[in-house]
N, C-alpha and C positions, 0 to 999 in steps of 0.2 A: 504494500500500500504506500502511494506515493504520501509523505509525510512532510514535504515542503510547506511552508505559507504561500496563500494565494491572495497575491494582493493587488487589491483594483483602483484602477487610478479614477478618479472622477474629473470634470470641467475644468473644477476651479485647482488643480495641482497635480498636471501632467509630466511638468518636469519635474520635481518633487518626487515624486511617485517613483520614476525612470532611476532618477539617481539610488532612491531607498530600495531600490532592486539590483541596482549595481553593489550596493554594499552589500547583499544579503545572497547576492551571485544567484538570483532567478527573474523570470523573465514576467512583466506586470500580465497578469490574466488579463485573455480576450473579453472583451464588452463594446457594447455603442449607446452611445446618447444620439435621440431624438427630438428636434424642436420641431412642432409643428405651429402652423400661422396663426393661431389663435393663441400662442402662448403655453399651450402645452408641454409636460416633456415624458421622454419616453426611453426605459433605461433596460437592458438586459443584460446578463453575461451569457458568454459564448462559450464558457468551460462546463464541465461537472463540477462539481464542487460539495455532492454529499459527502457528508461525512466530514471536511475540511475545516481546517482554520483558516476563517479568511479574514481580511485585512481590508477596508476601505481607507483612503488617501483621499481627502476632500476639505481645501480651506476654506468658508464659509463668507465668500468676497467677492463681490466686481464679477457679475451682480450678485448681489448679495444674498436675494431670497428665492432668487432661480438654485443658488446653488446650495441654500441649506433646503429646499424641495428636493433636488437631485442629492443629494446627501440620504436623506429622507427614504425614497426608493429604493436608492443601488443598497443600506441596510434591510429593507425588506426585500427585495428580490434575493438578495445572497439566503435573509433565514428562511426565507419559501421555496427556495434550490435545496433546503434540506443538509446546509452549512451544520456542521456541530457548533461553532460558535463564531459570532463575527462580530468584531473588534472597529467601531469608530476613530480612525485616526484621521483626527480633527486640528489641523497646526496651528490654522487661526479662528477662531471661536467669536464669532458675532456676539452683537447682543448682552456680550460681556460686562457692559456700564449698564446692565438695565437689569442689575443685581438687587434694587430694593425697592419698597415702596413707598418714598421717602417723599408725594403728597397724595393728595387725593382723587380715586379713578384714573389709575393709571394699571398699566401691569406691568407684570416682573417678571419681563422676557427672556432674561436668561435661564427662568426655570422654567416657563412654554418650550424652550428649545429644548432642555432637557428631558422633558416630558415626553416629548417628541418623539427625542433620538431612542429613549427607551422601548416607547411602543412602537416605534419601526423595526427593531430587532436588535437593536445594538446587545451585546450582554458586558462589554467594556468599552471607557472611551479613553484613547492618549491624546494628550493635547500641550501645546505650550506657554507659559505665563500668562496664563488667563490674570485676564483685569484685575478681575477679583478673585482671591483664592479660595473662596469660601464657596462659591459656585459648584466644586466639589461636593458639598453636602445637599445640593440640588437633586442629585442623582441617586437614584437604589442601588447602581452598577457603578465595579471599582473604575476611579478614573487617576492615569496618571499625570500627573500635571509636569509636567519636562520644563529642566531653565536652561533657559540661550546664554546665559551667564559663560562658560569656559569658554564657549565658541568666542562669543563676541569680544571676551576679555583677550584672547589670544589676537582676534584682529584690533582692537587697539595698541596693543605692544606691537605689533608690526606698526604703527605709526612713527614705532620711535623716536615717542616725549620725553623731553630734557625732566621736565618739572612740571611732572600732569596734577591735576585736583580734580574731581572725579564730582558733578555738579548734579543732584538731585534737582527734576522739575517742581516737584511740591510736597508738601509732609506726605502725602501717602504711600509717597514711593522712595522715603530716606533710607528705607531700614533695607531696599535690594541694593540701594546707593553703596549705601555704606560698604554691601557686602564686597561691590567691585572695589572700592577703594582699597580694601583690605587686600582683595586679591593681587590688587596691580602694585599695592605699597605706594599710594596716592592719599592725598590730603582730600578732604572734604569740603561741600559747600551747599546749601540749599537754597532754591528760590522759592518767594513768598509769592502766591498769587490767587488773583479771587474768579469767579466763574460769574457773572452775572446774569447770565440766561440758561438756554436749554441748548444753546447754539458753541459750533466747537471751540471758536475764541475765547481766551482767556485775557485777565490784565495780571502783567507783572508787575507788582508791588512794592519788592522787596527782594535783596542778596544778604542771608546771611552764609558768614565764613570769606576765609581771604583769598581772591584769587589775581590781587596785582603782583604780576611781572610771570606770571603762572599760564602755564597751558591747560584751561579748562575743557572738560570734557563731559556733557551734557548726556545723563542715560534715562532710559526711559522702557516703557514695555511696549507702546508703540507710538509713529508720526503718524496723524492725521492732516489737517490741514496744513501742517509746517508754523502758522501763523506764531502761534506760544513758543514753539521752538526758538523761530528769527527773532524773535523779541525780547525773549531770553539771550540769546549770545549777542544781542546787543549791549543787553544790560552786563552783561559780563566783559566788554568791550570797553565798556564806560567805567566798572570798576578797575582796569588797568589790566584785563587780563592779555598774555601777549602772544594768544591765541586763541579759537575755536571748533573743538570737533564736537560731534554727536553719535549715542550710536542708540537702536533701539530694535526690540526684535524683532516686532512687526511694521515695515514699512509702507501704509496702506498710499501714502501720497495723493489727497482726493483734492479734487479739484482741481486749484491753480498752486498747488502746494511746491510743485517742481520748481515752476518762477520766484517763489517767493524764498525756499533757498539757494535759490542762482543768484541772489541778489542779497542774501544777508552776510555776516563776517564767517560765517562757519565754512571752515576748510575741509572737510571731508567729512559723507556721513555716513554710517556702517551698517547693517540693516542684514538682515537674514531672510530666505528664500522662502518663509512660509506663507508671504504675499507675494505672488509671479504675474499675476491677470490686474495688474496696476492699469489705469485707464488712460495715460501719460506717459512716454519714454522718462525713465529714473533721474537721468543728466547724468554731465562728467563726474558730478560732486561725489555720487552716491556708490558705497561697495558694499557688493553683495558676498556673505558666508554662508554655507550652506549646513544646514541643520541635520542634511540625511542622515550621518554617520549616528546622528545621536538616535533616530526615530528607527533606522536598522536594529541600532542594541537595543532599543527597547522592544523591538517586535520580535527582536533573536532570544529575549530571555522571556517573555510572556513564551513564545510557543514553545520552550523547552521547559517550561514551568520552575522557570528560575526566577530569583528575586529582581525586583528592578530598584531597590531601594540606593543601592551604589548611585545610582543615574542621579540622585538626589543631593547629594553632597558638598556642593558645590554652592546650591540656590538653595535650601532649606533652613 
């Protein structure tokens, strides 16, 4: 009995997919997506797959609710093919900031989606620095939650900074801040800032921590608009710093996000492959590291029923 992983790539991470099959040395299972004119979609595999462990590859972006629908399917088709078990590998997790219900008649859409992914067949989901990490407990089924943390920290040393400081965007993300700082042997620093709306701009308010004559370097779990970003390394510009990178795991770049860091002081921004179907060419600015090596171990020690807690050590 063939005892390989069968893993499907869906829309939204094709190349994603390609590569976490090169590291796993098997070749992605046959399938086809269908759109038809009304909007519809239509999804099958081309393989057998009873009995198997299968593996879906699908980031939940660009467009966004076509692909968590097709997310959706390709786990019910796999558990209606009579799959033993099949695994949602999910790199980047939508819906993610719509973890509470924090006014009134609203919903808490990242636990719709989990709900979701459940009753479409998932019976695990791997995924990476989700927004929120408590979104985890949304779910019935184990979910691993993966950090881009070694990757990304390894392509910042390839910058090689004289005198880096390692620049949290807001209190809520000091404490992964920190953890790079510790990793790189970099100083610290956080930005103060408020949200005034529902909409993705923020205002910078405030730098605390020192970053004149200093190479700051701005982390984040992911770019949306670029706009908080630019505004941030400006104000880090203003405090004397005598330089600006960025790095962050998921780089959605929506809208006119690409112009707006072609045009701000940041010199390079680092970004991981678990967003590919960006709706804008990246630009010069941007470099892309690739996650698969990390999503291969994870999907090489779930099908051998080994621990993945190792994978953990790093971001935890």
């Amino acid at each position: 009995m063939n005892d390989e992983p069968v893993v499907v790539g869906g829309s939204g991470s094709p190349r994603l997919t390609a590569a976490i099959c090169d590291e796993l040395g098997v070749e992605p299972a046959r399938g086809e997506t269908r759109r038809f004119g009304e909007g519809t979609l239509f999804v099958r595999i081309l393989e057998n797959v009873r009995g198997r462990q299968v593996y879906v590859v699908q980031s939940t972006v660009f467009p966004t609710n076509d692909n968590v629908v097709e997310l959706l399917f390709w786990l019910d088709a796999c558990s209606r093919a009579s799959a033993a078990s099949v695994t949602a590998v999910v790199p980047y997790f939508s819906y993610g900031k719509g973890d509470k219900k924090d006014e009134p008649r609203v919903s808490i859409r990242a636990r719709v989606l989990a709900d979701a992914i459940e009753a479409a067949g998932a019976s695990r989901m791997v995924t990476m620095d989700l927004h929120a990490p408590q979104i985890q407990g949304f779910f019935k089924l184990p979910v691993d939650d993966l950090y881009a943390l070694p990757l990304i920290a390894d392509g910042i040393r390839g910058l090689c900074l004289d005198d880096p400081v390692v620049v949290s965007p807001d209190a809520g993300y000091a404490k992964m801040a920190r953890r790079y700082a510790s990793r790189l042997g970099a100083g610290f620093a956080l930005v103060d800032k408020a949200r005034p709306g529902h909409g993705e701009e923020v205002e910078v308010t405030d730098l605390i921590g020192d970053v004149a004559g200093r190479e700051a370097v701005i982390v984040d779990d992911f770019i949306a608009s670029g706009g908080t970003l630019a505004e941030a390394a400006s104000k880090l510009v203003e405090r004397g710093a005598r330089s600006v990178y960025a790095a962050a795991t998921h780089g959605l770049f929506s809208g006119d996000a690409a112009s707006k860091l072609a045009a701000s002081p940041i010199e390079r921004v680092i970004v991981t492959d678990t967003v590919e179907t960006q709706p804008a060419p990246l630009g010069p600015k941007v470099e892309v590291v690739s996650v698969a090596p990390l999503f291969a171990e994870a999907i090489r020690r779930i099908h051998a029923r080994e621990s993945v807690s190792v994978l953990f050590e790093d971001g935890g």
